[in-house]
PDBQT receptor file of N, H, CA, C and O in Angstrom, charges set to zero:
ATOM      1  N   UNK A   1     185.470  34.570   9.756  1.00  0.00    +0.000 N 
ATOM      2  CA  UNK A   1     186.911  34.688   9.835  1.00  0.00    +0.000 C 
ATOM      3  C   UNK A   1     187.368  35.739   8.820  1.00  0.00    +0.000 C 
ATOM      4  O   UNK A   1     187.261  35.318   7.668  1.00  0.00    +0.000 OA
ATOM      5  N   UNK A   2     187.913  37.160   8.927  1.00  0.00    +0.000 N 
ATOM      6  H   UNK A   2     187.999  37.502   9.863  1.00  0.00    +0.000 HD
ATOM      7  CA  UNK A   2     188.468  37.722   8.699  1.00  0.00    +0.000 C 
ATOM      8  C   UNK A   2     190.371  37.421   8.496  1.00  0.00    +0.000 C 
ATOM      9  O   UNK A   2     191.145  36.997   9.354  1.00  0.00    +0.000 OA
ATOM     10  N   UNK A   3     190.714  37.875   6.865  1.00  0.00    +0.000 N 
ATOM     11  H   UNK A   3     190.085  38.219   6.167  1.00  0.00    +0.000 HD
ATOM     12  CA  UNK A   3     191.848  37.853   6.549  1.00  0.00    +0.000 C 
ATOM     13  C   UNK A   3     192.764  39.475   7.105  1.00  0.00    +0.000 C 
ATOM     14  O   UNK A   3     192.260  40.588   7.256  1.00  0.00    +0.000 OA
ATOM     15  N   UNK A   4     193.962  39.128   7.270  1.00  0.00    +0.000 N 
ATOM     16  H   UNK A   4     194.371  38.224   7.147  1.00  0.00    +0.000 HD
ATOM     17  CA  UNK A   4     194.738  40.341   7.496  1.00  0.00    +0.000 C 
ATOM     18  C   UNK A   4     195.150  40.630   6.772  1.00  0.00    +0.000 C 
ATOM     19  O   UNK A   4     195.861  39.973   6.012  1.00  0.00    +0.000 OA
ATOM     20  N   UNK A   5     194.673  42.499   6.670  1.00  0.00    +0.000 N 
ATOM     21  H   UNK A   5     194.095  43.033   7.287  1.00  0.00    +0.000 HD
ATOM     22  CA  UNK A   5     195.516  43.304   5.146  1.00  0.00    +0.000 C 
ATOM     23  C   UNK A   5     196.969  42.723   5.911  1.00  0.00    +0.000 C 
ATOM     24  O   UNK A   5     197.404  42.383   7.011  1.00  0.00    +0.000 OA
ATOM     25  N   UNK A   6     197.472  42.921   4.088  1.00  0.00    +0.000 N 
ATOM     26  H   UNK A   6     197.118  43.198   3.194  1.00  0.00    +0.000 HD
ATOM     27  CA  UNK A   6     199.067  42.872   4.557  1.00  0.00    +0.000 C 
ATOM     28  C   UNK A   6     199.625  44.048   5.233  1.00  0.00    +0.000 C 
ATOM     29  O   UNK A   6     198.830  44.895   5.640  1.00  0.00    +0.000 OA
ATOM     30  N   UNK A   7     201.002  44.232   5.427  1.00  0.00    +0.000 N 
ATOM     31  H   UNK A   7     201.648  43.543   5.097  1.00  0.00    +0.000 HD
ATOM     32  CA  UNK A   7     201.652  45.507   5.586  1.00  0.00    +0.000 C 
ATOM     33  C   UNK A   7     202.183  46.041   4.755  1.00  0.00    +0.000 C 
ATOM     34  O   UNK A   7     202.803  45.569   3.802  1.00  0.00    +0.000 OA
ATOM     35  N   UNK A   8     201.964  47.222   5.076  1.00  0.00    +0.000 N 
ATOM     36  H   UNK A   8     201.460  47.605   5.850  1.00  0.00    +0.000 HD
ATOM     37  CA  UNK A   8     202.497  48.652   3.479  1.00  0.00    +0.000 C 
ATOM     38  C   UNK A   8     203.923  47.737   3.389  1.00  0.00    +0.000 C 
ATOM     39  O   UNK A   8     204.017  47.201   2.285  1.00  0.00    +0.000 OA
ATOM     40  N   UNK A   9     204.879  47.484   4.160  1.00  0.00    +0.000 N 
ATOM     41  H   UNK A   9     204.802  47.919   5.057  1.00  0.00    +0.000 HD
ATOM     42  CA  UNK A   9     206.025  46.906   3.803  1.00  0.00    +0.000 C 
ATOM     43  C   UNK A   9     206.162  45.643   3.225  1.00  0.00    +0.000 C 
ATOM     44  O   UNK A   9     207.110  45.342   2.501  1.00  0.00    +0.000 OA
ATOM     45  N   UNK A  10     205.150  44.819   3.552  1.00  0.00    +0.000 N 
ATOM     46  H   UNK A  10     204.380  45.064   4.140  1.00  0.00    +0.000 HD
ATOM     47  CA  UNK A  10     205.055  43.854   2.420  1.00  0.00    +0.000 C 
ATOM     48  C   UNK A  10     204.862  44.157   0.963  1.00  0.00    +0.000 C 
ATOM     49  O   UNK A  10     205.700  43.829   0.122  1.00  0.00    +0.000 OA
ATOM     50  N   UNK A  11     203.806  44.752   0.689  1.00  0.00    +0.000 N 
ATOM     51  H   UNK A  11     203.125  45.018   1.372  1.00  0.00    +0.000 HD
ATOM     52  CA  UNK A  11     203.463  45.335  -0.217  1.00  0.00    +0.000 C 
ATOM     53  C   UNK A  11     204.636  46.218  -1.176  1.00  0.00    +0.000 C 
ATOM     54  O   UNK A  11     205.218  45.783  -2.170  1.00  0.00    +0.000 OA
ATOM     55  N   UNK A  12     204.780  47.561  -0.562  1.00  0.00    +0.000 N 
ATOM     56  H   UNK A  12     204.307  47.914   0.245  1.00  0.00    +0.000 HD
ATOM     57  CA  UNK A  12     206.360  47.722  -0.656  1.00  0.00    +0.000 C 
ATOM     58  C   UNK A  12     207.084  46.479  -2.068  1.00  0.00    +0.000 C 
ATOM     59  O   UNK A  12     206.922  46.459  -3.288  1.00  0.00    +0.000 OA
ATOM     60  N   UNK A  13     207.820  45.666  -1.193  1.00  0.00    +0.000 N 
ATOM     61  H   UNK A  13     207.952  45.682  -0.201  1.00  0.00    +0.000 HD
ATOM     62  CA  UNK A  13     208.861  44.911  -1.218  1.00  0.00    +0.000 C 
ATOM     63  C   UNK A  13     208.159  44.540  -2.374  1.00  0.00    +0.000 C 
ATOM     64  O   UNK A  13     208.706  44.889  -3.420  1.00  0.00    +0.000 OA
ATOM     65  N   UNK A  14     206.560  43.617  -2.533  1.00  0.00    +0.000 N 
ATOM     66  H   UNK A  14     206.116  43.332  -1.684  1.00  0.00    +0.000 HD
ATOM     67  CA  UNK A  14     206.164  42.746  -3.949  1.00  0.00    +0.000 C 
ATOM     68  C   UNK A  14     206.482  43.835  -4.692  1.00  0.00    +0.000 C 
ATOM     69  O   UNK A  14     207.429  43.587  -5.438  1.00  0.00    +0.000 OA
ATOM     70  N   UNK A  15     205.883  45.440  -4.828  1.00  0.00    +0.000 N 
ATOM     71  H   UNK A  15     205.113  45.641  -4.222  1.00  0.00    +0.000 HD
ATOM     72  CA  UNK A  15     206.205  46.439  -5.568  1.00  0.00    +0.000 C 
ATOM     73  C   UNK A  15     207.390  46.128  -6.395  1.00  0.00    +0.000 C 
ATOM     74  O   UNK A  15     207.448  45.821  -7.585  1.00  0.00    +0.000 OA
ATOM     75  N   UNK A  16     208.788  46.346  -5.071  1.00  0.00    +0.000 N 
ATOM     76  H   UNK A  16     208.741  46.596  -4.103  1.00  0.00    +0.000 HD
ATOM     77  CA  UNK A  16     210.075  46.097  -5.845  1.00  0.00    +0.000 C 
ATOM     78  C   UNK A  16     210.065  44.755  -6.457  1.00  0.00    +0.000 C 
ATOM     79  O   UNK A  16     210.394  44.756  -7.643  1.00  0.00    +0.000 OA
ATOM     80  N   UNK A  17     209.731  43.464  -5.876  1.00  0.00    +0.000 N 
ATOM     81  H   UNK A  17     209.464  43.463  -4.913  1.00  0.00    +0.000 HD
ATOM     82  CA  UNK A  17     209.882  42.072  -6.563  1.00  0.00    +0.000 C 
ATOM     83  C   UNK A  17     208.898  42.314  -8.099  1.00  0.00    +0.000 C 
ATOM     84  O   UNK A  17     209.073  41.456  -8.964  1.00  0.00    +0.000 OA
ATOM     85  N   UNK A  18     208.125  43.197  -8.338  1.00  0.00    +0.000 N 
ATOM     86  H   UNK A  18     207.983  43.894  -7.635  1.00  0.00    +0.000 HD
ATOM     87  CA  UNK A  18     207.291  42.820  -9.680  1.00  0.00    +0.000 C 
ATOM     88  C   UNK A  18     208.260  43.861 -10.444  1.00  0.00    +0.000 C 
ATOM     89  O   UNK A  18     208.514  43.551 -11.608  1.00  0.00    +0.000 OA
ATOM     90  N   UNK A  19     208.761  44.894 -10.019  1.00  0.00    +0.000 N 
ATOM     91  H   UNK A  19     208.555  45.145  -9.073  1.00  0.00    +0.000 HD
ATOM     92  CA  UNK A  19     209.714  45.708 -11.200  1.00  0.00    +0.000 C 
ATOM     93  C   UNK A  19     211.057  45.599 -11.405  1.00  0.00    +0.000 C 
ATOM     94  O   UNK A  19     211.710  46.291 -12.187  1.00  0.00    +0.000 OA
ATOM     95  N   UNK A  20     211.574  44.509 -10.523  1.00  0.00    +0.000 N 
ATOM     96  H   UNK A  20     211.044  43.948  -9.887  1.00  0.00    +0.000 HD
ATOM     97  CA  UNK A  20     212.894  43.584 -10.830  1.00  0.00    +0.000 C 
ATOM     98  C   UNK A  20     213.032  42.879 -12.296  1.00  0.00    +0.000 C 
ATOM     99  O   UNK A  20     214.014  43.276 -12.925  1.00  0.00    +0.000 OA
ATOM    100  N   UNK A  21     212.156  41.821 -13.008  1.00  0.00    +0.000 N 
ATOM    101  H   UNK A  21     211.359  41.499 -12.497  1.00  0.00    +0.000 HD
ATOM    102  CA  UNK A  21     212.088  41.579 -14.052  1.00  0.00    +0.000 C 
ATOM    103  C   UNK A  21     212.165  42.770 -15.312  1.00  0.00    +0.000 C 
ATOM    104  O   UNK A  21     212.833  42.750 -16.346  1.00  0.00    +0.000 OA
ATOM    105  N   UNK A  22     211.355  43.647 -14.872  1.00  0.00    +0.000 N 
ATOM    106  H   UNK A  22     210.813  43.663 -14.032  1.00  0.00    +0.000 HD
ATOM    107  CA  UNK A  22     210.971  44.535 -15.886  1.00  0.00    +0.000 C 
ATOM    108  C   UNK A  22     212.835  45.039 -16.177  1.00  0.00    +0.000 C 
ATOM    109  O   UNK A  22     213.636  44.564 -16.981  1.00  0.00    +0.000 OA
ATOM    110  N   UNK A  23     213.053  46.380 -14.955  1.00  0.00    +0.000 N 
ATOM    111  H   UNK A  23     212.402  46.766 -14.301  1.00  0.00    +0.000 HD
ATOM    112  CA  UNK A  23     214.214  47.112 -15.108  1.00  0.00    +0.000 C 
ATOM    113  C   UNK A  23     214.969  45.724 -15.573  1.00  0.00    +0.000 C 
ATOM    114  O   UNK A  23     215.438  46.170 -16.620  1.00  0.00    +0.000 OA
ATOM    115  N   UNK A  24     215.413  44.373 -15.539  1.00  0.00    +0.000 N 
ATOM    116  H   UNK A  24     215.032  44.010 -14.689  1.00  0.00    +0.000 HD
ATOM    117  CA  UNK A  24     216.724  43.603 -16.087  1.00  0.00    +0.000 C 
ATOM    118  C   UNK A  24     216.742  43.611 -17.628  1.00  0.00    +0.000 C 
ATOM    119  O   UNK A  24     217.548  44.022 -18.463  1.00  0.00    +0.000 OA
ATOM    120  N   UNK A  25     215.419  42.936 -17.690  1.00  0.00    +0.000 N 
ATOM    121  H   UNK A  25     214.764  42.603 -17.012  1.00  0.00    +0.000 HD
ATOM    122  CA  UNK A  25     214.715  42.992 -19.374  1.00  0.00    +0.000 C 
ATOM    123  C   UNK A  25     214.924  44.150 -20.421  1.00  0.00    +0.000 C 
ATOM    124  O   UNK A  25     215.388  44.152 -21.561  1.00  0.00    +0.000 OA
ATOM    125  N   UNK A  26     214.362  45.223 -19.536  1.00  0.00    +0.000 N 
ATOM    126  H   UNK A  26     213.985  45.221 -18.610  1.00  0.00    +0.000 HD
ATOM    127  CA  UNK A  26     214.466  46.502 -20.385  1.00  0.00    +0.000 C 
ATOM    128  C   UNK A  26     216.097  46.848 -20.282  1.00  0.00    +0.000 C 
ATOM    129  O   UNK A  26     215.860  47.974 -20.719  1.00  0.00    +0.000 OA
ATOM    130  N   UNK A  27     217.161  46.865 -20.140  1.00  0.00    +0.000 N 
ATOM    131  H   UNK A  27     217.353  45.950 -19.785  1.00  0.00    +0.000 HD
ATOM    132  CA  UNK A  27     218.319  46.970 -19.729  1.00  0.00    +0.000 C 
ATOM    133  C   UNK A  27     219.216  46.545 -20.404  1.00  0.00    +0.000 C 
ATOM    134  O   UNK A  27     220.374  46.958 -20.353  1.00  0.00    +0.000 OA
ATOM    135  N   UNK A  28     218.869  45.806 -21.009  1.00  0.00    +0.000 N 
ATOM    136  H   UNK A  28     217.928  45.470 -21.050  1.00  0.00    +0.000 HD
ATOM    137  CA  UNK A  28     219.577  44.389 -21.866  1.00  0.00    +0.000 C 
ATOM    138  C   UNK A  28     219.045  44.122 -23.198  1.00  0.00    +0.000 C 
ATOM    139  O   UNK A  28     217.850  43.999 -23.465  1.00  0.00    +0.000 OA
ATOM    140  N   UNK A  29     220.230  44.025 -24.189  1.00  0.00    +0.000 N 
ATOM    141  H   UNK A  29     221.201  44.125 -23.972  1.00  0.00    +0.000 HD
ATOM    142  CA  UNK A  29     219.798  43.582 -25.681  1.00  0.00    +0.000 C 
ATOM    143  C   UNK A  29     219.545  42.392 -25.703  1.00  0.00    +0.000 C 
ATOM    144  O   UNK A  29     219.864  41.534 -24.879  1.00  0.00    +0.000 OA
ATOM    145  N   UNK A  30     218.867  42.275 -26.799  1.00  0.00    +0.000 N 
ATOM    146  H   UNK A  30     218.607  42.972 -27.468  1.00  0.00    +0.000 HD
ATOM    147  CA  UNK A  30     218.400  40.510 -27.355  1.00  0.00    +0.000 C 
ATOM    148  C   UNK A  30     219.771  39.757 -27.233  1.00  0.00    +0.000 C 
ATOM    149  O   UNK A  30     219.557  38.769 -26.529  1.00  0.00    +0.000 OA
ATOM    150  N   UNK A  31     221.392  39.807 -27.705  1.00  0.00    +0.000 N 
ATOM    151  H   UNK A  31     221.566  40.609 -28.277  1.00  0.00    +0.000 HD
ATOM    152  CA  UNK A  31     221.793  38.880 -27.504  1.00  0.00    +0.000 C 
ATOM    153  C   UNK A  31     221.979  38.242 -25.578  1.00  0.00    +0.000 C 
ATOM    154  O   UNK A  31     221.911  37.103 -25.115  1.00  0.00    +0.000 OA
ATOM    155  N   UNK A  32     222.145  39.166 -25.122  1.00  0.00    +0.000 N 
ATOM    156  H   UNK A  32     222.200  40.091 -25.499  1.00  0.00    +0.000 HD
ATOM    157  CA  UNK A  32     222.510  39.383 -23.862  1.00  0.00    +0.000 C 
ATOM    158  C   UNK A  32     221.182  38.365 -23.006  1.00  0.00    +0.000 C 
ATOM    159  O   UNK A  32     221.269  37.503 -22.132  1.00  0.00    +0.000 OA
ATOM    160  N   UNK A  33     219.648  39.127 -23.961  1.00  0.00    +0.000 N 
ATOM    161  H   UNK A  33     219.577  39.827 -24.671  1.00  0.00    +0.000 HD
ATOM    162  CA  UNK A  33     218.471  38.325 -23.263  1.00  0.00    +0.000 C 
ATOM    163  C   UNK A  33     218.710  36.695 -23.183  1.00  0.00    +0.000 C 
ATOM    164  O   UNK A  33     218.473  35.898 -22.275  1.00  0.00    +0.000 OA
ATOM    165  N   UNK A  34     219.100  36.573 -24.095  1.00  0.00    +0.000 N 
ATOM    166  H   UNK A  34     219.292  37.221 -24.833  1.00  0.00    +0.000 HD
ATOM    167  CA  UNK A  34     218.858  35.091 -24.696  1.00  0.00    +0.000 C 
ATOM    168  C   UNK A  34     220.014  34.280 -23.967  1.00  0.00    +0.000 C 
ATOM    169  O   UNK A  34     220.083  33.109 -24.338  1.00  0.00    +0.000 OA
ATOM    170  N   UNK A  35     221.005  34.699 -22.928  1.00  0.00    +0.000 N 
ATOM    171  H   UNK A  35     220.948  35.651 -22.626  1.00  0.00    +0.000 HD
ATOM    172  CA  UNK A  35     221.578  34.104 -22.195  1.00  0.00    +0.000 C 
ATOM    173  C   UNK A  35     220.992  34.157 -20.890  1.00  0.00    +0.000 C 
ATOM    174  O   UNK A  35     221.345  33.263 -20.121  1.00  0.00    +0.000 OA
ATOM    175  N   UNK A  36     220.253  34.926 -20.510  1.00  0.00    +0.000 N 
ATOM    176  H   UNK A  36     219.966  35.652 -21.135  1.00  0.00    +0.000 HD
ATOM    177  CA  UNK A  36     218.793  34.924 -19.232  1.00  0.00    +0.000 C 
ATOM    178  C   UNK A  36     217.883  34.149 -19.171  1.00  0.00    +0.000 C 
ATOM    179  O   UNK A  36     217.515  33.598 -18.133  1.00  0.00    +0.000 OA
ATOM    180  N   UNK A  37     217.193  33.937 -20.727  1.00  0.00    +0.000 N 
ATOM    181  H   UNK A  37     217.492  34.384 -21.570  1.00  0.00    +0.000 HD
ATOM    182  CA  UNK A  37     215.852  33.418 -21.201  1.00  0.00    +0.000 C 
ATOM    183  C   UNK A  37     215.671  32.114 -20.555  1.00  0.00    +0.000 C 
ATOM    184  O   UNK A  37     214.650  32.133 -19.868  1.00  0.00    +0.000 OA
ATOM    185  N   UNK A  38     216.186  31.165 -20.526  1.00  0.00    +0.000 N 
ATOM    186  H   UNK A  38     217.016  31.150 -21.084  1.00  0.00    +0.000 HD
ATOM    187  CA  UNK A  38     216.546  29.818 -20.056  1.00  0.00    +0.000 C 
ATOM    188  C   UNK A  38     216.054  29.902 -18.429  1.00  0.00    +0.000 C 
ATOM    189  O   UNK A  38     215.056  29.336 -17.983  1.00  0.00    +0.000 OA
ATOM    190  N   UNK A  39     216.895  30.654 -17.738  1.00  0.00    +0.000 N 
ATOM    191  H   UNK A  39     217.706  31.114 -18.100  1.00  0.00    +0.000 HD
ATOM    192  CA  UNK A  39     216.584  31.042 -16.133  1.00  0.00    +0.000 C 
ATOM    193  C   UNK A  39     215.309  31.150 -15.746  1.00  0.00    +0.000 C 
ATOM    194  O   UNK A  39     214.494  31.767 -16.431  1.00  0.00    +0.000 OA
ATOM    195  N   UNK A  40     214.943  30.470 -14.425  1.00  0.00    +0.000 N 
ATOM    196  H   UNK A  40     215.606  29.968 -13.868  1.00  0.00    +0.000 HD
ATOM    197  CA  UNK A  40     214.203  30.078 -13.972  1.00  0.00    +0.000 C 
ATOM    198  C   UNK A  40     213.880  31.222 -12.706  1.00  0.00    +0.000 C 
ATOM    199  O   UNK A  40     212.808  31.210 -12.102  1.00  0.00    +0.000 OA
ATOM    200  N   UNK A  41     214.698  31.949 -12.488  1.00  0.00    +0.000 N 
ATOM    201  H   UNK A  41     215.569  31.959 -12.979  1.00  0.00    +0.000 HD
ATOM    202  CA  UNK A  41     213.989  33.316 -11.036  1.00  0.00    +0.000 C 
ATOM    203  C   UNK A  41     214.827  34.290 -11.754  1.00  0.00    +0.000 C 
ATOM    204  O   UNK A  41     215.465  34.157 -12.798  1.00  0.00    +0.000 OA
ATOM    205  N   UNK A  42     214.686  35.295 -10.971  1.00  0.00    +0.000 N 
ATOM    206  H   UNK A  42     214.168  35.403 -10.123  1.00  0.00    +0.000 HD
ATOM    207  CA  UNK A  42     215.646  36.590 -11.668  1.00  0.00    +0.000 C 
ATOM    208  C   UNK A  42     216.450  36.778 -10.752  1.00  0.00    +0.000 C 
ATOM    209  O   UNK A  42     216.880  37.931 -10.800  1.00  0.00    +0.000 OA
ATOM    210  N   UNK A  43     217.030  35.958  -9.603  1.00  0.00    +0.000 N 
ATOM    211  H   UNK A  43     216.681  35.022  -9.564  1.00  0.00    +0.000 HD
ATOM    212  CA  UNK A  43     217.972  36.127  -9.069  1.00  0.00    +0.000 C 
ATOM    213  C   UNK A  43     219.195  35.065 -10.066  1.00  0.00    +0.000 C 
ATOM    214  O   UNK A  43     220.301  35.511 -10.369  1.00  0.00    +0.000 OA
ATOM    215  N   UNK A  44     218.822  33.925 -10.387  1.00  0.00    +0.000 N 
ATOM    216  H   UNK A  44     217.923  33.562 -10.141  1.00  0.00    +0.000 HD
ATOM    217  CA  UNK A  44     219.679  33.426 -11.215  1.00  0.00    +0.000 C 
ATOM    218  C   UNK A  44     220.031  34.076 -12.817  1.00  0.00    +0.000 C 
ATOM    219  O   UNK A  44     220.970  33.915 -13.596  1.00  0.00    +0.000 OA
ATOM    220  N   UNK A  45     218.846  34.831 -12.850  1.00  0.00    +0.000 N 
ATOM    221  H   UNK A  45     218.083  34.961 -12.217  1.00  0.00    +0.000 HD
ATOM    222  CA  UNK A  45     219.130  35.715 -14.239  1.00  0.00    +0.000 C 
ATOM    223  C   UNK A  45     220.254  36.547 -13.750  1.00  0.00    +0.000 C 
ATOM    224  O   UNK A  45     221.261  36.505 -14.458  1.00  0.00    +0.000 OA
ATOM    225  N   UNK A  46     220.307  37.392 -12.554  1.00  0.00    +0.000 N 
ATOM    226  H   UNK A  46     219.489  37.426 -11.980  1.00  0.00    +0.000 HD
ATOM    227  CA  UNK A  46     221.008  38.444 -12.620  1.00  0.00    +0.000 C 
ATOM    228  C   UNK A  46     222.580  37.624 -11.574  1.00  0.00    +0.000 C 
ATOM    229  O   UNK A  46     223.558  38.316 -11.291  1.00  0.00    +0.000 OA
ATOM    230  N   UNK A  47     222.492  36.387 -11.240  1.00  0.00    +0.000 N 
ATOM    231  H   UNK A  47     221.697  35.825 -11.470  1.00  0.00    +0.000 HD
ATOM    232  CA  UNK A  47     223.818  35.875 -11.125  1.00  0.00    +0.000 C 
ATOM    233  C   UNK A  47     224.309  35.686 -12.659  1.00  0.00    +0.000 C 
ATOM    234  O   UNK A  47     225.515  35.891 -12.798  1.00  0.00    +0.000 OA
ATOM    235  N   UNK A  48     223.673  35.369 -13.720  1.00  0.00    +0.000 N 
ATOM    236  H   UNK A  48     222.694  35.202 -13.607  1.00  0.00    +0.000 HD
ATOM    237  CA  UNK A  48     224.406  34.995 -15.063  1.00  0.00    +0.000 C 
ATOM    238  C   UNK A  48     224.448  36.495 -15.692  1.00  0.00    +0.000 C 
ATOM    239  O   UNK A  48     225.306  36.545 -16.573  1.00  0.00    +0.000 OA
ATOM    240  N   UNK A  49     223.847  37.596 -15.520  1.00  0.00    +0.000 N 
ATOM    241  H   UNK A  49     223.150  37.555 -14.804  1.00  0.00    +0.000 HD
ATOM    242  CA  UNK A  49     224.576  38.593 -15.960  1.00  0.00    +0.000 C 
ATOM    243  C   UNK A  49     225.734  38.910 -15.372  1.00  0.00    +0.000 C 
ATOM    244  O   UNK A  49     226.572  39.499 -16.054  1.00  0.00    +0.000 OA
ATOM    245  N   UNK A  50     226.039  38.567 -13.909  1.00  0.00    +0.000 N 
ATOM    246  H   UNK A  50     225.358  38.088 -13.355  1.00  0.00    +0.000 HD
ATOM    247  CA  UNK A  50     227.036  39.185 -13.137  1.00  0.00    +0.000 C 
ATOM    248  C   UNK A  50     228.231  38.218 -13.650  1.00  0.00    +0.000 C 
ATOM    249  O   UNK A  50     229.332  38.715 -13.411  1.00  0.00    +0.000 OA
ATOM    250  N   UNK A  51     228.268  37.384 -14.078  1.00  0.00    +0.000 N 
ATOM    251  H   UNK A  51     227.374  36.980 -14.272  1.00  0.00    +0.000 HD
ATOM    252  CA  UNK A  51     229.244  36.072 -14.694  1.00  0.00    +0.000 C 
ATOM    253  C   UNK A  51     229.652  37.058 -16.042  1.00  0.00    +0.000 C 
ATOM    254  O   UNK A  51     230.750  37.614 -16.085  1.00  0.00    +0.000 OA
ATOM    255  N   UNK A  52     228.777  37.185 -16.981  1.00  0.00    +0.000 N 
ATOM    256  H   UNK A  52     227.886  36.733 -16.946  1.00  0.00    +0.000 HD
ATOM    257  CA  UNK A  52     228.790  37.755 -17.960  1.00  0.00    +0.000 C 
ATOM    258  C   UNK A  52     229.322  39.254 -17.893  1.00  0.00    +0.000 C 
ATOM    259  O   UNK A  52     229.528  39.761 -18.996  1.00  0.00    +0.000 OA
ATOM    260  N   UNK A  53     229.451  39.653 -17.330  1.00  0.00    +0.000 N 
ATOM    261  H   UNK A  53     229.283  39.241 -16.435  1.00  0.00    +0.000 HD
ATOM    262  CA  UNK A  53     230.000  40.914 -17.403  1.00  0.00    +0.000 C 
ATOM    263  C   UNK A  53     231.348  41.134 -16.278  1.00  0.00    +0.000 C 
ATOM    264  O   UNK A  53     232.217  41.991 -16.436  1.00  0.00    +0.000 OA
ATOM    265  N   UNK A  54     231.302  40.325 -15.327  1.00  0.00    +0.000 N 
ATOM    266  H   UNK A  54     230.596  39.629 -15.198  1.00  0.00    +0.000 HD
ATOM    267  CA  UNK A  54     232.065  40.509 -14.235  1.00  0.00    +0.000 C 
ATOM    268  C   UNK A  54     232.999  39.873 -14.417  1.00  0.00    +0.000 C 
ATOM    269  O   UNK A  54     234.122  40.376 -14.398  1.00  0.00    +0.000 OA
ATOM    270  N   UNK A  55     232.821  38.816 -14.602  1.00  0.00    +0.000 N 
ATOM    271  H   UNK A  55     231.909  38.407 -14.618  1.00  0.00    +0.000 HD
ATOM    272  CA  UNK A  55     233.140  37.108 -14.914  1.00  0.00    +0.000 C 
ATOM    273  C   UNK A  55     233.263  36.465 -13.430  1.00  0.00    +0.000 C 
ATOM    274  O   UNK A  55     232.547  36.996 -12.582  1.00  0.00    +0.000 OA
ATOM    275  N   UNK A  56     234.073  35.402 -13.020  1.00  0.00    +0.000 N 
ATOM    276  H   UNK A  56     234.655  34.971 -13.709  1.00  0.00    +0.000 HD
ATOM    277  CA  UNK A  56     234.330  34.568 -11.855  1.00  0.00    +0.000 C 
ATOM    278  C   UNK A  56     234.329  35.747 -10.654  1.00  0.00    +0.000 C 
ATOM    279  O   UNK A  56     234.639  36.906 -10.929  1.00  0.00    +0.000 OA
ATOM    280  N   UNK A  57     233.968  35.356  -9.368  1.00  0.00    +0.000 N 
ATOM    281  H   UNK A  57     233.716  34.415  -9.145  1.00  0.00    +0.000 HD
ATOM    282  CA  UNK A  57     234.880  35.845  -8.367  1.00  0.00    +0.000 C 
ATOM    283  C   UNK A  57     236.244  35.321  -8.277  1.00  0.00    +0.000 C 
ATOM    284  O   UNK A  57     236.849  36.368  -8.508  1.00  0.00    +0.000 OA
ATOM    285  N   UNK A  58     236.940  34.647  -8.146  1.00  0.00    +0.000 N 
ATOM    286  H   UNK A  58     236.449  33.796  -7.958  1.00  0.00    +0.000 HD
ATOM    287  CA  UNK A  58     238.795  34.477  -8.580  1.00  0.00    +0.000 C 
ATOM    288  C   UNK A  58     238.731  35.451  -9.610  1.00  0.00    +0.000 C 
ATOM    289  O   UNK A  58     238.751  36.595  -9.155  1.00  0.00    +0.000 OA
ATOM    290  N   UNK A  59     238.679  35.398 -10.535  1.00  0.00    +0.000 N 
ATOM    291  H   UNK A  59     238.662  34.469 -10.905  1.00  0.00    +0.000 HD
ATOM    292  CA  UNK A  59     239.186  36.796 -11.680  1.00  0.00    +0.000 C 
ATOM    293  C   UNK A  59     238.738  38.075 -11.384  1.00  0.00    +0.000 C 
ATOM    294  O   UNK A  59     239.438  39.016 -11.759  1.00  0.00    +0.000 OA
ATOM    295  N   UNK A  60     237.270  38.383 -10.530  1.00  0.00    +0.000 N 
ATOM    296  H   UNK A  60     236.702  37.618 -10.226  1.00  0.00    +0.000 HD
ATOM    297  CA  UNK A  60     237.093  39.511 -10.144  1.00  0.00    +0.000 C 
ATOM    298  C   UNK A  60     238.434  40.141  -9.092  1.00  0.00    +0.000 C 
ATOM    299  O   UNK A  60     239.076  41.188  -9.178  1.00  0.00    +0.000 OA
ATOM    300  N   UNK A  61     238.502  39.095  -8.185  1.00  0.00    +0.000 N 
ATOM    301  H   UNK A  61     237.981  38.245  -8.115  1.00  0.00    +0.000 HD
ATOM    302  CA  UNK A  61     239.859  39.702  -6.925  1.00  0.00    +0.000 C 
ATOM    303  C   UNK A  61     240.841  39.541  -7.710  1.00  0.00    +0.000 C 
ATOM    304  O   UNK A  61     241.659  40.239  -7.110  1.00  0.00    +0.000 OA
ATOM    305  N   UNK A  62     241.602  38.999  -8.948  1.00  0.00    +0.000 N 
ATOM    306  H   UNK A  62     240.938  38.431  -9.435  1.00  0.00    +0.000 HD
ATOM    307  CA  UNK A  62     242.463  39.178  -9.303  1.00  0.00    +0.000 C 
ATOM    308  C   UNK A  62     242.802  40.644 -10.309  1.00  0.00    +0.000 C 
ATOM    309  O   UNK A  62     243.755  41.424 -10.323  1.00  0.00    +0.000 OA
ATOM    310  N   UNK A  63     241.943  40.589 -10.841  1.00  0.00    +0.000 N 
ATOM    311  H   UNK A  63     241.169  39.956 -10.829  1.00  0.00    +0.000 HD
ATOM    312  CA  UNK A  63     241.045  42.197 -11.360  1.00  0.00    +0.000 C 
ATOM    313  C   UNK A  63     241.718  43.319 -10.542  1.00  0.00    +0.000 C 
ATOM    314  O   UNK A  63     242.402  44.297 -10.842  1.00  0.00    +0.000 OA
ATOM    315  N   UNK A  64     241.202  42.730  -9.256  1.00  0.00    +0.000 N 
ATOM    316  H   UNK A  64     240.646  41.935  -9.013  1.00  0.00    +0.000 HD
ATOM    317  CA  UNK A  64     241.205  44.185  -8.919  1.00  0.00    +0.000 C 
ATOM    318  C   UNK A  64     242.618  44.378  -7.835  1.00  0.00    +0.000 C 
ATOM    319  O   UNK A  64     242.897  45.486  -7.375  1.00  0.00    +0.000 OA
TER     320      UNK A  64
């Protein structure tokens, strides 16, 4: 039984999923980290930066 290579587009995509962490990390000072650090995926990391800098959606549409 033979396994199937993946596809370049899978591949691809892990590419982008393994340099997602990196570019947020490198991007961001220690105080800023240490409100990430806690987070458990880096999609919830980068919902609590978007809080943090954006703040609410209600205050974003009122914002703008």
């Amino acid at each position: 039984m033979t396994l199937a290579k993946p596809s370049k587009q899978l591949r691809e995509t892990k590419k982008k999923d393994a340099k997602a962490p990196f570019l947020i990390q490198s991007a961001i000072d220690d105080e800023t980290f240490s409100k990430i650090a806690t987070t458990t995926t880096y999609h919830d990391a980068w919902e609590t930066l978007k809080k943090e800098f954006l703040g609410e959606k209600k205050l974003i549409t009122i914002k703008l």
